[in-house]
Structure formats: structure tokens, C-alpha cells
C-alpha positions as CSV (number, residue, x, y, z in Angstrom):
1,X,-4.1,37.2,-16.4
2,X,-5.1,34.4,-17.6
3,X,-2.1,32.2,-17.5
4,X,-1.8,32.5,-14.2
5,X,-2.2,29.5,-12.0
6,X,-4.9,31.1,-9.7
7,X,-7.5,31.2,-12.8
8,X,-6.2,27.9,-14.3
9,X,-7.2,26.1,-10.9
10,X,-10.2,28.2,-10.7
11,X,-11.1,26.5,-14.3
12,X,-9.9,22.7,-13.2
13,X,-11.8,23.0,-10.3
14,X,-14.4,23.7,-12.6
15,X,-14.2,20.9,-14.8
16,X,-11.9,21.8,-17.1
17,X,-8.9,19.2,-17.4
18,X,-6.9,21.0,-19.9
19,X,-6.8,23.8,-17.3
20,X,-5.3,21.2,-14.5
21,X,-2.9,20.2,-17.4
22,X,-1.6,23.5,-18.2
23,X,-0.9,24.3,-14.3
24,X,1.2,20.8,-14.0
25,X,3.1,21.3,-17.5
26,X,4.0,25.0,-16.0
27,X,5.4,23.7,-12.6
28,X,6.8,19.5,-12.9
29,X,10.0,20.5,-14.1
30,X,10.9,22.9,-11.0
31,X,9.0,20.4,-8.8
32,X,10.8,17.5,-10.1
33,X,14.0,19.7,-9.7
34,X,13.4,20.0,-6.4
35,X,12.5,16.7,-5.7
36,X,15.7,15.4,-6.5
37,X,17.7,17.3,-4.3
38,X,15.7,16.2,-1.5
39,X,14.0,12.8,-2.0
40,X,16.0,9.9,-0.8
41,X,16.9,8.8,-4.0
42,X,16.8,10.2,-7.2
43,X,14.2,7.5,-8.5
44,X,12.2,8.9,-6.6
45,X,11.8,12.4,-7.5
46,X,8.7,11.3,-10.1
47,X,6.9,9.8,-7.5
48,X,7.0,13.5,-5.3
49,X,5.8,14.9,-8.4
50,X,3.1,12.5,-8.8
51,X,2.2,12.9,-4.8
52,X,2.1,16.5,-4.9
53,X,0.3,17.3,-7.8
54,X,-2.3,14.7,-6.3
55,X,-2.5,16.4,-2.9
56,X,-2.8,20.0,-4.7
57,X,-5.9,18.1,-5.9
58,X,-6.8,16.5,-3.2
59,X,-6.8,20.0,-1.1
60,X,-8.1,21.6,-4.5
61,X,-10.0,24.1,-2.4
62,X,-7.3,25.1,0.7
63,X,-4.4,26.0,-2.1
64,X,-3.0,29.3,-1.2
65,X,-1.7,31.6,-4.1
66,X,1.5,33.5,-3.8
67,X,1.3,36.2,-6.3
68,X,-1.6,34.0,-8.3
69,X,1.0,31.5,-8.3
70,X,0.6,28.2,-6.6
71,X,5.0,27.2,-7.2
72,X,5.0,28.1,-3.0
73,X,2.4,25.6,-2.3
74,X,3.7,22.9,-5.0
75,X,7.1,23.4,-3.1
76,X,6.2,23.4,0.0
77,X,3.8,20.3,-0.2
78,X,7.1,18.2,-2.6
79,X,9.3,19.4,0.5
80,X,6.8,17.6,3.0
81,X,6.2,14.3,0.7
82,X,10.2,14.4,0.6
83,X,10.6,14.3,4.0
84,X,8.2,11.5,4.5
85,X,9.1,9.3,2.3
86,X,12.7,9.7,3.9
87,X,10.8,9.0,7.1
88,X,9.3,5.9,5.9
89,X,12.5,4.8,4.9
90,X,14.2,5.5,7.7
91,X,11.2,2.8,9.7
92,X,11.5,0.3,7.4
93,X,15.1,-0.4,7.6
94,X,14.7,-0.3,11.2
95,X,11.9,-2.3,11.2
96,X,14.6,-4.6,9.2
97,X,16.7,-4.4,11.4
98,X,14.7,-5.5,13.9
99,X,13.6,-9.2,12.3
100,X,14.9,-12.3,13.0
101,X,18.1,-13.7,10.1
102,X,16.2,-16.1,8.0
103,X,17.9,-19.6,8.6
104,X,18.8,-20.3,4.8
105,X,18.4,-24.4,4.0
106,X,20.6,-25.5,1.6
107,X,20.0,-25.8,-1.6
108,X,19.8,-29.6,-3.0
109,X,22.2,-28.6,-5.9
110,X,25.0,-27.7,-3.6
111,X,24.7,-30.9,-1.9
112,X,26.5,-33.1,-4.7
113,X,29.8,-32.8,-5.4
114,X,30.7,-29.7,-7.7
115,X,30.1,-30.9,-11.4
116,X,29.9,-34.1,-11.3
117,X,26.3,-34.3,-12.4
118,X,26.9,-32.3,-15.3
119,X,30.2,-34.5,-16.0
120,X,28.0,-37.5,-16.3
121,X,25.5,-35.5,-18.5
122,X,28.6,-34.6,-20.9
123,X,29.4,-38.4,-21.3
124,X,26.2,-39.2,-22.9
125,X,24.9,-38.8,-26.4
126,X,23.9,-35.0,-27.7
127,X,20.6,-37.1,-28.6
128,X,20.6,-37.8,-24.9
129,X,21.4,-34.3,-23.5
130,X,18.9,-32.7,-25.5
131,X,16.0,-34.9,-24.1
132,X,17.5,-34.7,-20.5
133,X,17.5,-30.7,-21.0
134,X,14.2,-30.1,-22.2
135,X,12.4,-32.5,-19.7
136,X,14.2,-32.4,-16.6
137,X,16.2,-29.0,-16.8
138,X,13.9,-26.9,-18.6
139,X,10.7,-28.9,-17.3
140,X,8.9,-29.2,-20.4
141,X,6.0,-32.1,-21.1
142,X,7.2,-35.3,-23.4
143,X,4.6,-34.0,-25.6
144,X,6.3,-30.4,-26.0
145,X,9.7,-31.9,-25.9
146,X,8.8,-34.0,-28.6
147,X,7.5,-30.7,-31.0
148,X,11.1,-29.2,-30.1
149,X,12.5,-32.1,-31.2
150,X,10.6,-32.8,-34.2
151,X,9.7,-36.5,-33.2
152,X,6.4,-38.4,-31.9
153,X,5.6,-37.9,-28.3
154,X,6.1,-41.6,-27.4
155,X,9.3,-41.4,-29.4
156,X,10.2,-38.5,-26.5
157,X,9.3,-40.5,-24.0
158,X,11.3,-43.4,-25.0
159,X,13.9,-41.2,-25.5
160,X,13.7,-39.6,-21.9
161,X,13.0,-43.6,-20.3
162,X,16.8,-44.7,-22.2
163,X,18.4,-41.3,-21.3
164,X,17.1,-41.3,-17.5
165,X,18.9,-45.1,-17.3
166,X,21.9,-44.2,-19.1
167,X,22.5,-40.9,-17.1
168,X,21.7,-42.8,-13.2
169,X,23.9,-45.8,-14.9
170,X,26.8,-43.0,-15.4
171,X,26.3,-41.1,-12.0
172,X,25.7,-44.5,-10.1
173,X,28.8,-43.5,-8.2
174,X,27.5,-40.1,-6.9
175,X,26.4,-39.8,-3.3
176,X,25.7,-36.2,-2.4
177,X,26.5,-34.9,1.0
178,X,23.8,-34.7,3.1
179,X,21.6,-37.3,1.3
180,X,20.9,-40.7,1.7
181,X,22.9,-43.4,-0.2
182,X,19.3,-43.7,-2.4
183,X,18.7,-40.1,-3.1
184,X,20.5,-40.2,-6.3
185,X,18.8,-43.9,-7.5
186,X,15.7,-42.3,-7.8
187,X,17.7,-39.5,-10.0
């Protein structure tokens, strides 16, 4: 008698966690089994095992035994959370539904001509693209590009100033659709 899940609550209700413990390691298996049959998806099927091992505490003191087994109850309550977390599913796509399409803006980089940037990057120095990627592309600081690099931050920065002039000198020609004629100058 006393493995059965009537005195094992009676304990955790008492205090005793390991008593709570040996209750849930008896029964998550079959509730999780469960779960995934019925839950929405089969990710899911932890969080009814979480939810219904929390309600059986939550209603600690309104479980009803079957047999001095609460597996009835557990099932019973995993069936319920099942069913409304398909229900909340079911709202929130219709609430979905129900919004306004976003109106997407375009994205600046689609605006200029398919490669053409990166074209003019390719005709500078490797000394060049490496300055132009860490700053620009991968928005570092002079000062951290310069660390990469192995060089003084004001010989970054030099770097960056000749590289910035030799890249707009090379895409001079570029006017991106949608843009003013002096959106790339300032490039």
C-alpha cells in the first residue's frame, strides 16, 4: 500500500517532495503518451505533462482516486489541457486571419542593381575589402577593426578613409532604382 498514488499525494501534500516525485516518475510516460496523440503537435506533448502535473497540484486537495490511483484524473485533466491548447490555436490563427497584410517596404539592398556593389568591391585591393568588411559590413569600430587587423587604430581609419574613396570612385556609375542620383555619393 504504500506505492500507491493515494498515500504518495497524501505525503506531498504533506511536505514531502520526494513523495510528489515518485507519483510524477510513475505516471509522465503514459501522460506524455497520451499527450501526443492528442495535443496539436507533438512538441507539445511536454508542455501537457508539465500543465497537468501542475493543475494536479494546483487542485492538490479535489484529486479523485480511482482504485488509489490518480492515472484517471492525470488523463482526464492532459485530455482537457489538450483540447485547449487546440482551442487556443484554433483563435489565434483566426485572429491571424483577421489582421490587416503588412505593407512590406523594400529593402535598400534590393534597390541597386543585382551585384554590382559587390563587383566594385571585387575590383579593389584584398587590403581594401578587408577594411570595407569589417567596418561597414560587419559594423565593427576602427579601433576593433584595427585589433583584427593587427595595425594602429589611425592606421584603420586611414585605411577605411582610402578604401571608402576608392570603392564610391569604382561604383560612381551606380544609381539604384528608387533613389536619388546622390544616394550612392554619400556611399
Amino acid at each position: 500500500m504504500t506505492d500507491s498514488d493515494e498515500h504518495d499525494w497524501a505525503r506531498a501534500i504533506a511536505g514531502e517532495g520526494e513523495a510528489f516525485g515518485r507519483v510524477f516518475d510513475r505516471h509522465r510516460d503514459r501522460i506524455r503518451r497520451h499527450a501526443t496523440g492528442l495535443a496539436p503537435s507533438p512538441g507539445e506533448a511536454e508542455d501537457v505533462v508539465s500543465i497537468t502535473f501542475l493543475e494536479a497540484w494546483r487542485k492538490r486537495d479535489s484529486i479523485r482516486f480511482v482504485d488509489q490511483s490518480m492515472l484517471p484524473w492525470l488523463l482526464r485533466t492532459a485530455t482537457y489541457t489538450c483540447l485547449n491548447i487546440a482551442r487556443a490555436e484554433r483563435r489565434y490563427r483566426a485572429a491571424l486571419t483577421r489582421l490587416p497584410a503588412a505593407e512590406s517596404a523594400p529593402d535598400p539592398a534590393d534597390l541597386v542593381a543585382d551585384g554590382e556593389v559587390f563587383r566594385a568591391m571585387r575590383r579593389l585591393s584584398l587590403r581594401d575589402q578587408e577594411i570595407i568588411t569589417l567596418c561597414v559590413l560587419e559594423d565593427l569600430s576602427a579601433a576593433d577593426a584595427a585589433r583584427v587587423l593587427g595595425v594602429r587604430p589611425s592606421s584603420a581609419r586611414s585605411r577605411l578613409s582610402r578604401a571608402h574613396a576608392r570603392l564610391r570612385e569604382e561604383a560612381h556609375h551606380l544609381r539604384p532604382r528608387g533613389f536619388p542620383s546622390e544616394g550612392v555619393s554619400n556611399a
